[in-house]
C-alpha positions in Angstrom: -18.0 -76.7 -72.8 -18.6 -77.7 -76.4 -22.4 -76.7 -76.3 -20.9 -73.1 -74.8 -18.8 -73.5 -78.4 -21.5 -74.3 -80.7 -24.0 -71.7 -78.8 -20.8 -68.5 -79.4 -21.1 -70.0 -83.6 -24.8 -69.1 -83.2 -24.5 -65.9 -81.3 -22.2 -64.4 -83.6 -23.7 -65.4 -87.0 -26.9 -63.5 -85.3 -24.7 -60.4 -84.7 -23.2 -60.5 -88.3 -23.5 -57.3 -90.0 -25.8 -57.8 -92.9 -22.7 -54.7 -94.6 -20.6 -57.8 -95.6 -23.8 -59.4 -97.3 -24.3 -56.2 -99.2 -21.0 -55.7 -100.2 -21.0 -59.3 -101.3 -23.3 -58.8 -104.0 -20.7 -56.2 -105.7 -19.1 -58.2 -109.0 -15.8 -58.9 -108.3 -13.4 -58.2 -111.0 -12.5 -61.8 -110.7 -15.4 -63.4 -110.4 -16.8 -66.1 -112.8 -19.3 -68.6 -112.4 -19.2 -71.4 -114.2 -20.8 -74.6 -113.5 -21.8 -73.5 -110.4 -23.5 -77.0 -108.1 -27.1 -76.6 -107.9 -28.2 -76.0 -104.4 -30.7 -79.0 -104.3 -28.3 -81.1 -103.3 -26.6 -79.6 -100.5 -27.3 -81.5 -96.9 -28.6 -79.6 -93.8 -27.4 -78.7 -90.5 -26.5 -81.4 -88.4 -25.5 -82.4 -84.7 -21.7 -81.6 -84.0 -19.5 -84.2 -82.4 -17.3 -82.5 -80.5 -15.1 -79.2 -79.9 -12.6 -80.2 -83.0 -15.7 -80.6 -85.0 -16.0 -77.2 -83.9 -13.0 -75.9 -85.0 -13.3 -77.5 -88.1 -16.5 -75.2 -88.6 -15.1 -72.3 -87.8 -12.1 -73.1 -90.2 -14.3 -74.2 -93.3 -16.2 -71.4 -92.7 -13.0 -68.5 -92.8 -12.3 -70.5 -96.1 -15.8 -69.6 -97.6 -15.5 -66.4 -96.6 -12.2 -66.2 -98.0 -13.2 -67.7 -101.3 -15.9 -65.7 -101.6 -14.0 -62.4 -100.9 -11.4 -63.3 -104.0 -14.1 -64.4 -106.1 -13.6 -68.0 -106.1 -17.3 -69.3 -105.6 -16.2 -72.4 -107.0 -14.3 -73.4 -104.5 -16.3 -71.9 -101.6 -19.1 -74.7 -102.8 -16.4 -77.3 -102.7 -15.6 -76.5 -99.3 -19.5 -76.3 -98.1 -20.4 -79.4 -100.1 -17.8 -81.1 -97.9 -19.1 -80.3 -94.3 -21.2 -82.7 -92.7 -22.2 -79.8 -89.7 -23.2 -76.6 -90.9 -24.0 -73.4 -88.9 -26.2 -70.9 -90.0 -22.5 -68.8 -90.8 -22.3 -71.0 -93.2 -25.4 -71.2 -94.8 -25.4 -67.2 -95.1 -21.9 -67.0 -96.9 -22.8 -69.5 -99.3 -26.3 -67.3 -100.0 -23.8 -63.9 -100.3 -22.0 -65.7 -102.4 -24.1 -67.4 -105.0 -26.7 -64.4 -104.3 -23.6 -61.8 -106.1 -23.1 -64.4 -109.2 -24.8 -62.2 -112.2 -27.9 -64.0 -112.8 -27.9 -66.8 -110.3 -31.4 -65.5 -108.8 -33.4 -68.4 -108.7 -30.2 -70.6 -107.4 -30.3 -68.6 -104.5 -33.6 -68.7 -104.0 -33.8 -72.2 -103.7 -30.1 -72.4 -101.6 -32.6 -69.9 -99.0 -34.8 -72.4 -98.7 -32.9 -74.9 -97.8 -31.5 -72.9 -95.0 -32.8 -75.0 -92.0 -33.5 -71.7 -89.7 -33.1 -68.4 -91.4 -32.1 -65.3 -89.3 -32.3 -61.8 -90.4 -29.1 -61.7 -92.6 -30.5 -65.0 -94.4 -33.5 -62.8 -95.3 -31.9 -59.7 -95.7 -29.2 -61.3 -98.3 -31.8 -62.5 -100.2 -33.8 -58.9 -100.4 -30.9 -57.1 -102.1 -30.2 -60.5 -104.3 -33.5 -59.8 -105.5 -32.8 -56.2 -105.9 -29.6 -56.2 -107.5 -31.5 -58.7 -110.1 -33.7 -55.6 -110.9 -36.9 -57.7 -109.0 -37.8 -54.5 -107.1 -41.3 -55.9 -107.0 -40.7 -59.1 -105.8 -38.0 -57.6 -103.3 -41.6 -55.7 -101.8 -43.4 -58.8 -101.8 -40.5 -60.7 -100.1 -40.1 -57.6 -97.4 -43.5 -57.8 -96.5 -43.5 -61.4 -95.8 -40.3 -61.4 -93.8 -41.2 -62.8 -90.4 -38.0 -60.5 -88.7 -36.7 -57.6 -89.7 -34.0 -55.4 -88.4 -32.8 -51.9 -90.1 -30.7 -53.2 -92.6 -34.0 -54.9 -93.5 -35.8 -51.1 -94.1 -32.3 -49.4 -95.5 -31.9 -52.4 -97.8 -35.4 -51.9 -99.6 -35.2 -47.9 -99.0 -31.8 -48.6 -101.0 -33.3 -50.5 -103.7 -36.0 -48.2 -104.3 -34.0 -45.3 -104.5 -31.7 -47.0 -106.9 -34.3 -47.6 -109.0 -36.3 -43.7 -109.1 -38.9 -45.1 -107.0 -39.0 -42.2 -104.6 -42.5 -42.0 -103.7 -42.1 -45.6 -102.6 -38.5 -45.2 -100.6 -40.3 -42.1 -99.0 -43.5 -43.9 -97.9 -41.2 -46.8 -96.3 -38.9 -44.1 -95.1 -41.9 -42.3 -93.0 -42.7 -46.1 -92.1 -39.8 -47.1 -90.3 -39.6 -47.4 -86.9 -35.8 -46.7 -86.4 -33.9 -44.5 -88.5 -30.0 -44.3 -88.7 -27.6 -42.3 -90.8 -27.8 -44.6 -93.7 -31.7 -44.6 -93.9 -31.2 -40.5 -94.2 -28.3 -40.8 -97.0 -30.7 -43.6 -98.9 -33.2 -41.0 -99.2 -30.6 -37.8 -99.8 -28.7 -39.9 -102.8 -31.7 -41.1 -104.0 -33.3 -37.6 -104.4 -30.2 -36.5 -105.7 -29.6 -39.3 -108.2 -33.1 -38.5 -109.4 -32.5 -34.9 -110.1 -34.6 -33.3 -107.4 -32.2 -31.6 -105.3 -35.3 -29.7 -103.5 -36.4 -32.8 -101.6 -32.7 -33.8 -101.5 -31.9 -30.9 -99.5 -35.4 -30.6 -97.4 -34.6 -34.0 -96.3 -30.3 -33.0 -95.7 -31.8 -30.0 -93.8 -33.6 -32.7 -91.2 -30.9 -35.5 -90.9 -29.8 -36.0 -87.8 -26.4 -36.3 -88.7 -24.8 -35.2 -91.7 -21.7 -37.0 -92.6 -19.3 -37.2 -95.8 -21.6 -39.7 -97.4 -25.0 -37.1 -97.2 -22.7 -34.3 -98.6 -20.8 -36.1 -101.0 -24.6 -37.2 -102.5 -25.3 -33.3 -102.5 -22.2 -32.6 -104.2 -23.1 -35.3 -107.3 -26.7 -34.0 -107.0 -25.1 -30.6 -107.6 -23.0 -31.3 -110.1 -25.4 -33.2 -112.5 -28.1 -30.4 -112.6 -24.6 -28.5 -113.5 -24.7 -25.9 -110.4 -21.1 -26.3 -109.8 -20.7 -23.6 -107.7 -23.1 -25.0 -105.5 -20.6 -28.1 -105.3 -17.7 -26.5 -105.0 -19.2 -24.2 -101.8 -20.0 -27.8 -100.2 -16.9 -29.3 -101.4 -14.8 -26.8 -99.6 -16.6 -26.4 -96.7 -16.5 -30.4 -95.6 -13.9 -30.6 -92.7 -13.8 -34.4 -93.8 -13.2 -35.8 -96.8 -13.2 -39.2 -98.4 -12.2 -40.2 -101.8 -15.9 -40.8 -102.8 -16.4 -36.9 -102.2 -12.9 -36.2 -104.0 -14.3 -38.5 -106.8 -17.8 -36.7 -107.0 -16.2 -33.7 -107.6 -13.6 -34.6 -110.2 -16.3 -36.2 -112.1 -18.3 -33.4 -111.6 -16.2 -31.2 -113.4 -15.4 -33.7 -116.2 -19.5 -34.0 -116.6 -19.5 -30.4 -117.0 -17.1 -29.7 -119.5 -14.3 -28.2 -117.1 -11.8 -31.2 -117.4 -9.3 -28.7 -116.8 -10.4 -28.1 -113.3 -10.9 -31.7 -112.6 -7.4 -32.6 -113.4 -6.5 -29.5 -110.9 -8.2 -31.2 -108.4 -6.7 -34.7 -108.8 -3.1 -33.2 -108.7 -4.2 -31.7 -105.5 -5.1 -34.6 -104.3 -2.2 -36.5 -105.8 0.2 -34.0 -103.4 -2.0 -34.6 -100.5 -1.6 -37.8 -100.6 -4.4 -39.2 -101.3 -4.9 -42.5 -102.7 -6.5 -42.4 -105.9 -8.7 -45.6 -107.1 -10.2 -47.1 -110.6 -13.4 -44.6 -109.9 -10.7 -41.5 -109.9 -8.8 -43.0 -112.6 -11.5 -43.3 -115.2 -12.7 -40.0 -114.3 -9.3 -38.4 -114.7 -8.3 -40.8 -117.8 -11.7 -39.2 -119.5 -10.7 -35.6 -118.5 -7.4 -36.5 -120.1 -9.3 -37.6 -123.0 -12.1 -34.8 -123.5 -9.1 -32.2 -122.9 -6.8 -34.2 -125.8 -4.0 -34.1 -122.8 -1.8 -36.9 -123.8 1.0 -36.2 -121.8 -1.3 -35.5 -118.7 -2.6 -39.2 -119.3 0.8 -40.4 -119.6 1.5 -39.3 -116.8 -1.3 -41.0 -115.3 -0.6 -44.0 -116.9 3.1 -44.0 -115.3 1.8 -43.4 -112.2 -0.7 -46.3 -112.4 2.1 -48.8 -113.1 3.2 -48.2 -109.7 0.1 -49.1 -108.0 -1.3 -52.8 -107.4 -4.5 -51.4 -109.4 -2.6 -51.2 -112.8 -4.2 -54.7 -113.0 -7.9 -53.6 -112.4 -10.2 -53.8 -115.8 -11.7 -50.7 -115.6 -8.5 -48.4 -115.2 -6.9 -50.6 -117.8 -10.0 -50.1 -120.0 -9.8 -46.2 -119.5 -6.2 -46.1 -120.2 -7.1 -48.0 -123.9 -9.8 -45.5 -124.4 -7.3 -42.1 -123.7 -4.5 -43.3 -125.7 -7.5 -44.1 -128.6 -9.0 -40.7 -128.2 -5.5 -38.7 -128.5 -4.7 -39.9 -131.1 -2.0 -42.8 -129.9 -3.5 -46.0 -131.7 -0.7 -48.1 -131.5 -0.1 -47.6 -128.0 -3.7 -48.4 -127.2 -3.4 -51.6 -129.2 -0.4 -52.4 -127.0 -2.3 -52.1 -123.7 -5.5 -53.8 -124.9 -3.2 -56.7 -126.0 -1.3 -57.0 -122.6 -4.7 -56.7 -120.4 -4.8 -60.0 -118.5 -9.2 -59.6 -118.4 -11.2 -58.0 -120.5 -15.1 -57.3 -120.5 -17.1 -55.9 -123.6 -16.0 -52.8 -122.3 -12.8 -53.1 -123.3 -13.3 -54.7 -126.2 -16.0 -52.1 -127.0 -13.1 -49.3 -126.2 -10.7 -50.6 -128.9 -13.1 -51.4 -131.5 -14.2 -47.6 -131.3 -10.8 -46.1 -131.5 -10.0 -48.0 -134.3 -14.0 -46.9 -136.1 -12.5 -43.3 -135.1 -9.3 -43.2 -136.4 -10.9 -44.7 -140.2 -9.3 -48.5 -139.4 -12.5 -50.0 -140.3 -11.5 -53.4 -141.4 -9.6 -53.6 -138.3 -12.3 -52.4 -136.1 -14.7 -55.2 -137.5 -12.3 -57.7 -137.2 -11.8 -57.0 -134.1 -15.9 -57.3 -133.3 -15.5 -60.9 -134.6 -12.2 -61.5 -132.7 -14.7 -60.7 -129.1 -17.8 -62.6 -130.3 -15.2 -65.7 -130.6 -13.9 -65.2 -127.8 -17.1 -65.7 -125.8 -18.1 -62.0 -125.3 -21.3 -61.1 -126.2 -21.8 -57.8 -128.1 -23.9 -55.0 -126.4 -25.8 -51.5 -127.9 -22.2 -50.2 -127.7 -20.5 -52.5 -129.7 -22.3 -51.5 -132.4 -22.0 -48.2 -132.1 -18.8 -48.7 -133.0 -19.4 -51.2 -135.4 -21.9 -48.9 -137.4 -19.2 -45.8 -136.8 -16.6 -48.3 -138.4 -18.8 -49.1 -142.0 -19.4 -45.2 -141.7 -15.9 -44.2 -141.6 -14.6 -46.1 -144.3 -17.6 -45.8 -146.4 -18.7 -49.4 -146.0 -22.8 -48.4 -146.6 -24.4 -52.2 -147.3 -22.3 -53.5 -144.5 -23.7 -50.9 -142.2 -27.4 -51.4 -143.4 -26.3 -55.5 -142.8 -25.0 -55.2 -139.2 -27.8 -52.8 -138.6 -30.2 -55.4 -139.5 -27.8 -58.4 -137.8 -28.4 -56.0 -134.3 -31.9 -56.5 -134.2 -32.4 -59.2 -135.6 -30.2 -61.4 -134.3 -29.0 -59.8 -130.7 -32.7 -58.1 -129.9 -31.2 -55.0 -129.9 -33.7 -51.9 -130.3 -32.1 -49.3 -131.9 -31.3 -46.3 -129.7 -30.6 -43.0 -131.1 -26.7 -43.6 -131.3 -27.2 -46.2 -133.8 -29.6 -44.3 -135.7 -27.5 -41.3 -136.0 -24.4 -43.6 -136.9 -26.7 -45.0 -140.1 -28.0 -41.4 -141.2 -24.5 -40.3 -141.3 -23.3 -43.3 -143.2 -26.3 -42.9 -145.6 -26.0 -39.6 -146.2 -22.2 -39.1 -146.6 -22.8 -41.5 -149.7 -25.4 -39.3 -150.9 -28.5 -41.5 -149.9 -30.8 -38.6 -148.4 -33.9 -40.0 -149.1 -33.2 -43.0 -147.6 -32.0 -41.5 -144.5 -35.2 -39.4 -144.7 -36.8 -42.8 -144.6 -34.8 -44.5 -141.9 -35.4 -41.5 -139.5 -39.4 -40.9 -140.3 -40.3 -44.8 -140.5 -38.3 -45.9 -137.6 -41.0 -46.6 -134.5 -38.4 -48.2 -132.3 -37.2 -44.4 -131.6 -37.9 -40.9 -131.2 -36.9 -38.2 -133.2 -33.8 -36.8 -131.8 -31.9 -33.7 -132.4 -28.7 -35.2 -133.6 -30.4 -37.3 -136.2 -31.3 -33.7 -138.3 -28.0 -31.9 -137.6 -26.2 -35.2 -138.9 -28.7 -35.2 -142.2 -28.0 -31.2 -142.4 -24.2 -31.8 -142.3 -24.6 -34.5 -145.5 -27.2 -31.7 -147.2 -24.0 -29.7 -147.2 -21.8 -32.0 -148.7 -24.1 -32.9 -151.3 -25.8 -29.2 -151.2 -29.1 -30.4 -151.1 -31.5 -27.7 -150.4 -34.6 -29.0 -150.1 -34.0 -32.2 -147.8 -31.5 -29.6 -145.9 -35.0 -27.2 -145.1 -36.5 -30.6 -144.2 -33.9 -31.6 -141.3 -33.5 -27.7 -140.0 -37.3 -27.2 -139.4 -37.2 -30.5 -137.9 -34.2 -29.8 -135.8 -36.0 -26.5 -135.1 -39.2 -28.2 -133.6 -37.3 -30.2 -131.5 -34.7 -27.8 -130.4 -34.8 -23.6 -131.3 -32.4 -22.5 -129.2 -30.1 -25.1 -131.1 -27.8 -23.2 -133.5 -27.0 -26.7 -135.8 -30.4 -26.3 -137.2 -29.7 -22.6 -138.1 -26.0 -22.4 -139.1 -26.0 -25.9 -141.3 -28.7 -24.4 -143.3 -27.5 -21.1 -143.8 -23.9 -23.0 -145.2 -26.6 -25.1 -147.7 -28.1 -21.8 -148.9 -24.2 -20.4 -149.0 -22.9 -23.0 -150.8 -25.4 -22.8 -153.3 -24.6 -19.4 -153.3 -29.0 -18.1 -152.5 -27.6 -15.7 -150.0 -30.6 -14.3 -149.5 -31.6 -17.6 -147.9 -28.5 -17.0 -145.4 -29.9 -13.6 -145.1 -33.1 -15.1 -143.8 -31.3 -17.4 -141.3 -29.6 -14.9 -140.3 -32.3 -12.5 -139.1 -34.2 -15.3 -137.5 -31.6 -16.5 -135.3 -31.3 -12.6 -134.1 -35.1 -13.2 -133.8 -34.7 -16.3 -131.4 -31.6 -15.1 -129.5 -30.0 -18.1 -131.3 -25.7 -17.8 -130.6 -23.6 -19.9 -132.6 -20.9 -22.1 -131.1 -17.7 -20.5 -132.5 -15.1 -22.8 -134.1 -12.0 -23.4 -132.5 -9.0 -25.7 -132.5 -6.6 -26.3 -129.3 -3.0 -28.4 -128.3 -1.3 -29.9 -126.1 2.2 -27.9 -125.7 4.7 -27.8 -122.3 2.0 -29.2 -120.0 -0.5 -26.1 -120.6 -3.0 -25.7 -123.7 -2.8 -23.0 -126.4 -6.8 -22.1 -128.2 -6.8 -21.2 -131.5 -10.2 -19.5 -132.7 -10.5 -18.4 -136.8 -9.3 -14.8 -137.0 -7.1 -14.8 -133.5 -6.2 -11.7 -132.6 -5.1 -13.0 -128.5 -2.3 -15.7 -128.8 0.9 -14.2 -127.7 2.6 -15.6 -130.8 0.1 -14.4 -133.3 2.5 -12.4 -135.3 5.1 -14.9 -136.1 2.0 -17.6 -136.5 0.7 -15.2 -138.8 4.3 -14.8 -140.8 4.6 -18.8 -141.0 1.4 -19.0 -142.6 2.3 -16.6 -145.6 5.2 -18.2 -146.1 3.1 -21.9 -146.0 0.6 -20.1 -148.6 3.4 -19.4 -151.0 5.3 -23.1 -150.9 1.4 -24.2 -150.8 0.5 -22.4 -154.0 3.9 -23.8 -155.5 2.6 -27.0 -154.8 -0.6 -26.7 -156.8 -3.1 -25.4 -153.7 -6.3 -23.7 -154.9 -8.2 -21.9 -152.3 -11.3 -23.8 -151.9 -13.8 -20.7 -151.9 -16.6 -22.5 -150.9 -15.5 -23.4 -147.7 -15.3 -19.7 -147.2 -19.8 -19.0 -146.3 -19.3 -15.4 -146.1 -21.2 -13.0 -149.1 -17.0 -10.8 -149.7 -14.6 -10.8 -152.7 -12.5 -14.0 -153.2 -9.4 -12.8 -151.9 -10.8 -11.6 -148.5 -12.3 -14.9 -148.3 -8.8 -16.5 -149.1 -7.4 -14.6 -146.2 -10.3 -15.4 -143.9 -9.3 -19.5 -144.8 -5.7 -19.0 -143.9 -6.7 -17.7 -140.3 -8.7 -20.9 -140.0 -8.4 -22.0 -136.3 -6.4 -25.5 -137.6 -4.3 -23.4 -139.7 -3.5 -21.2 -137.0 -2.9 -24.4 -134.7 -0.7 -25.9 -137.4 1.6 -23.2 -138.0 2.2 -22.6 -134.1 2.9 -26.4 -133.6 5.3 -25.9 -137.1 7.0 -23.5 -134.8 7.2 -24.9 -131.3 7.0 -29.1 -132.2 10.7 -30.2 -132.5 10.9 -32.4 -135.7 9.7 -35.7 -135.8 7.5 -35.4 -133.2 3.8 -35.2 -134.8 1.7 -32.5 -134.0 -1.7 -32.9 -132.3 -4.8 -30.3 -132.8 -7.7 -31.0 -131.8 -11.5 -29.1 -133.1 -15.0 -29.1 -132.2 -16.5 -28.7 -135.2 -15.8 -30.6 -138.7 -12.8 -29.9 -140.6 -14.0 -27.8 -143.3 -12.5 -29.1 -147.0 -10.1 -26.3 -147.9 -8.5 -27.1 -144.5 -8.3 -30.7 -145.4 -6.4 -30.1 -148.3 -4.5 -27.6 -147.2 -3.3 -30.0 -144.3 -2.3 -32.6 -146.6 0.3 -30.4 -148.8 1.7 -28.9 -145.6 2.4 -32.2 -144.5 4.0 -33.1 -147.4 6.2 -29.6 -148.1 7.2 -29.3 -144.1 7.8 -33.5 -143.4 5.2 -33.6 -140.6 3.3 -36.1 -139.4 -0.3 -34.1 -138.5 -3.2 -36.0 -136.3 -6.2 -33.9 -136.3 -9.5 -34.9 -134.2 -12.1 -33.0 -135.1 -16.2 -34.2 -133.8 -16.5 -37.1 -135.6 -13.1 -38.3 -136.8 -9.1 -38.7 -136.7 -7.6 -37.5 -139.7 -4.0 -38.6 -139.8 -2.1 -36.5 -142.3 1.3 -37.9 -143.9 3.2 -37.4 -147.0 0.4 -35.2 -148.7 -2.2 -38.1 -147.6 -4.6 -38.8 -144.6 -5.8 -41.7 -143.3 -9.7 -40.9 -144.3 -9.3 -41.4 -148.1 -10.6 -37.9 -148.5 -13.7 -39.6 -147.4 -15.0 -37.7 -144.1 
């Protein structure tokens, strides 16, 4: 009777699904490992004693597994340290679980090869720990010398291949296998997709066998990242089964693609279906909420997340700091970030970037010490938002030092982020030649567009004509059909008043089919958004937006306001140009939320493009004459506007 026991431990650890390995190797939100044993010293199997030694396997080995699910690894090596018999059960869940720990590579290694008799899910744990450690060569080398394989084997290394672009490879093994199932078929469809080639993608859709949620749901994200959303939708709406990974392609999707809008449609939808959302929706809805400026949508949201378990869960409490930060609600941000039982750079990355944003350098570099003492190590991103914090409150040596400090000290290769960041900062303080420098002399990156838009934006400022040429042939080479290059020197050549150099622009973006990106401002009003564009002649309200603004201009003019003409690039008299700056998008935006906002609530506006000067100033004396509090994001900034001040110092 007990060797019928002992045999049925055996039996089933053969038959164990190598899906709970696999999914082992996910982090777990939880999950630390500190002072983890070293394997070295753990005993083999040996012979049981009787059927309550049995039992007692089969108990110590639910608690392994148990530990291992919640992330305590610790104690799941306690437990294993303390069995004297050990069946191969418990050799594998000791493997998934020191094989998931980030890093613990060669620790698992060697805990493999003390298992006494390996089976399948021994080896096959140990493929994808090599794998998920980014060893996709040893992973090959270790497939090939695997003495048994099964398909989990093949869809393991398929996976890994795929994971890592290595198509020709997953195909190759693919074609090799001698069994296929459905998830071999969505390895290679997901992988194709992921990659951007949606032909092979859908030559190899056409031939699977089966084609369930998973294969479609890869079509769908395949679709929406080469931005064919129509494509995604027509697949989207034609699945008779759904499951929230489609739902969550999809909303992403949209989100990716600029249509936020349509992705928070979707997750209402959803919402009244029914259908519970997790942190992937979340984060993809909190960004929506975000990139749309829809506060109130991601309060919402945020209400609605205090009622679900996963209000706890890093990421969705990481993507709540980040929407409050991005609309404009720093203190409620700060609130959240404190009360966040975990956090992960991430997070701490999150909330030293709204601060950079909203011009709170000091606070934002404090901050950036606060996480290094506190054990976390900073990433590229970190100092994005380090460099955008110096930048944003004019802080130029400290930005060239932590520049430095980043390689130097963290082996961090500048990436075009960071390079961008320090052209800005050098040029906003009038340093063009050595942003010239930094961009020419850096080897550590390509040139990239954004570095010669951001060095024709300072040009402007400073009205530097001959660097600004520079930066827009540059940006030219690099991009034609990109208007930055053409519009940002035509306002150089304007503000210098050489309008035949506009002229010249001018005709050679009508040469190039070159359209510029028209400026607009939007809000947040009654749960729908009102667009503002300069010269509106749609909104509903436009004649009693237009009346409010006359009346601003003549309390503004009382209050000292001067018309700054420059602002105004267009070759007409001064007083059609003085017009054509009170029908600013922002102003337009302003004088509607004047008339809708109930007092004391601020008004939100949100632009893509820069806020021009004259608007600036006119912002700050409305502020003052009206009593508002005015929050305006524009692409690189907050401006908070109070009591005829703002929060940048007039430095932006």
């Amino acid at each position: 009777m007990y060797r019928h026991h002992l045999s049925l431990i055996h039996r089933r650890s053969k038959n164990v699904s190598s899906t709970f390995i696999i999914t082992a190797l996910k982090p777990h939100p939880h999950f630390s490992s500190p002072s983890i044993p070293s394997p070295r010293n753990f005993p083999h199997f040996s012979s049981c004693n009787g059927p309550s030694e049995v039992s007692s396997i089969v108990s110590s080995n639910k608690k392994i597994t148990g530990y291992i699910r919640s992330g305590d690894l610790v104690s799941a090596i306690r437990v294993f340290e303390s069995m004297t018999v050990r069946t191969i059960v418990t050799w594998n869940s000791i493997l998934a679980g020191i094989s998931r720990a980030p890093g613990k590579l060669n620790d698992a290694r060697e805990m493999f090869d003390k298992i006494p008799e390996p089976d399948v899910v021994s080896f096959n744990t140990m493929l994808a720990c090599y794998l998920s450690n980014g060893c996709v060569a040893a992973a090959r080398s270790f497939f090939d010398e695997m003495p048994v394989r099964d398909i989990a084997s093949w869809n393991t290394m398929i996976t890994g291949f795929s994971r890592n672009g290595m198509m020709s490879e997953a195909y190759r093994l693919f074609v090799a296998m001698p069994v296929r199932n459905e998830v071999s078929w969505n390895a290679m469809i997901s992988g194709y997709a992921e990659s951007g080639d949606m032909e092979l993608a859908l030559k190899i859709f056409s031939k699977a066998p089966e084609k369930g949620p998973i294969a479609k749901t890869a079509i769908i994200t395949g679709h929406m990242k080469r931005g064919d959303i129509g494509l995604a939708e027509e697949m989207f709406e034609e699945m008779p089964e759904k499951n929230l990974v489609t739902w969550n392609a999809v909303i992403a999707g949209y989100v990716e693609n600029g249509r936020a809008e349509d992705g928070l449609k979707l997750f209402r939808k959803m919402a009244k279906m029914r259908i519970k959302a997790n942190p992937s929706t979340l984060s993809s809805v909190l960004l929506g909420c975000s990139n749309l400026s829809a506060f109130r949508f991601g309060m919402q949201v945020h209400q609605h997340v205090c009622k679900l378990p996963i209000r706890f869960d890093m990421t969705v409490g990481t993507s709540l700091v980040s929407m409050y930060c991005k609309c404009g609600i720093l203190e409620d941000a700060w609130k959240l970030f404190l009360g966040m039982p975990r956090k992960d750079v991430v997070s701490w990355n999150a909330m030293i970037s709204g601060y950079a944003q909203h011009g709170k350098g000091e606070k934002a570099l404090r901050l950036f010490g606060d996480m290094r003492n506190n054990g976390i190590r900073p990433d590229w991103i970190s100092f994005v938002g380090v460099l955008s914090a110096c930048n944003h409150a004019g802080l130029v040596d400290l930005g060239i030092h932590h520049f430095a400090k980043m390689q130097k000290d963290y082996g961090i290769k500048p990436k075009p982020d960071h390079v961008t960041c320090m052209v800005d900062l050098l040029g906003r303080a009038g340093r063009l030649d050595e942003a010239v420098d930094l961009i020419t002399k850096n080897a550590d990156t390509k040139p990239h567009p954004a570095f010669f838009g951001t060095l024709l934006g300072a040009c402007r400022t400073h009205k530097n004509v001959r660097i600004a040429e520079f930066a827009a042939k540059r940006l030219r080479d690099l991009n034609p059909s990109n208007a930055v290059g053409y519009v940002e020197l035509a306002n150089v050549y304007a503000a210098k008043n050489q309008w035949d150099g506009v002229s010249r622009v001018r005709k050679l973006m009508k040469e190039n089919q070159v359209i510029k990106t028209p400026g607009y401002s939007w809000m947040e009003f009654k749960g729908g958004f009102h667009e503002f564009r300069s010269g509106d002649r749609l909104h509903a309200d436009l004649k009693a937006i237009h009346a409010k603004l006359n009346e601003l201009e003549m309390k503004m003019k009382s209050a000292g306001y001067v018309p700054d003409l420059e602002s105004s690039l267009h070759d007409v008299g001064e007083e059609l140009k003085g017009k054509m700056l009170l029908w600013h998008s922002e102003k337009l935006a302003i004088a509607f939320g004047l008339l809708r906002i109930a007092p004391g609530i601020p008004i939100r506006i949100f632009k893509n493009l820069r806020v021009c000067r004259d608007c600036h100033t006119a912002t700050k004396i409305i502020s003052a004459i009206e009593g508002r509090e005015i929050i305006v994001r524009d692409t690189t900034r907050f401006h908070h506007f109070k009591d005829g001040t703002c929060s940048c110092n007039d430095y932006w």
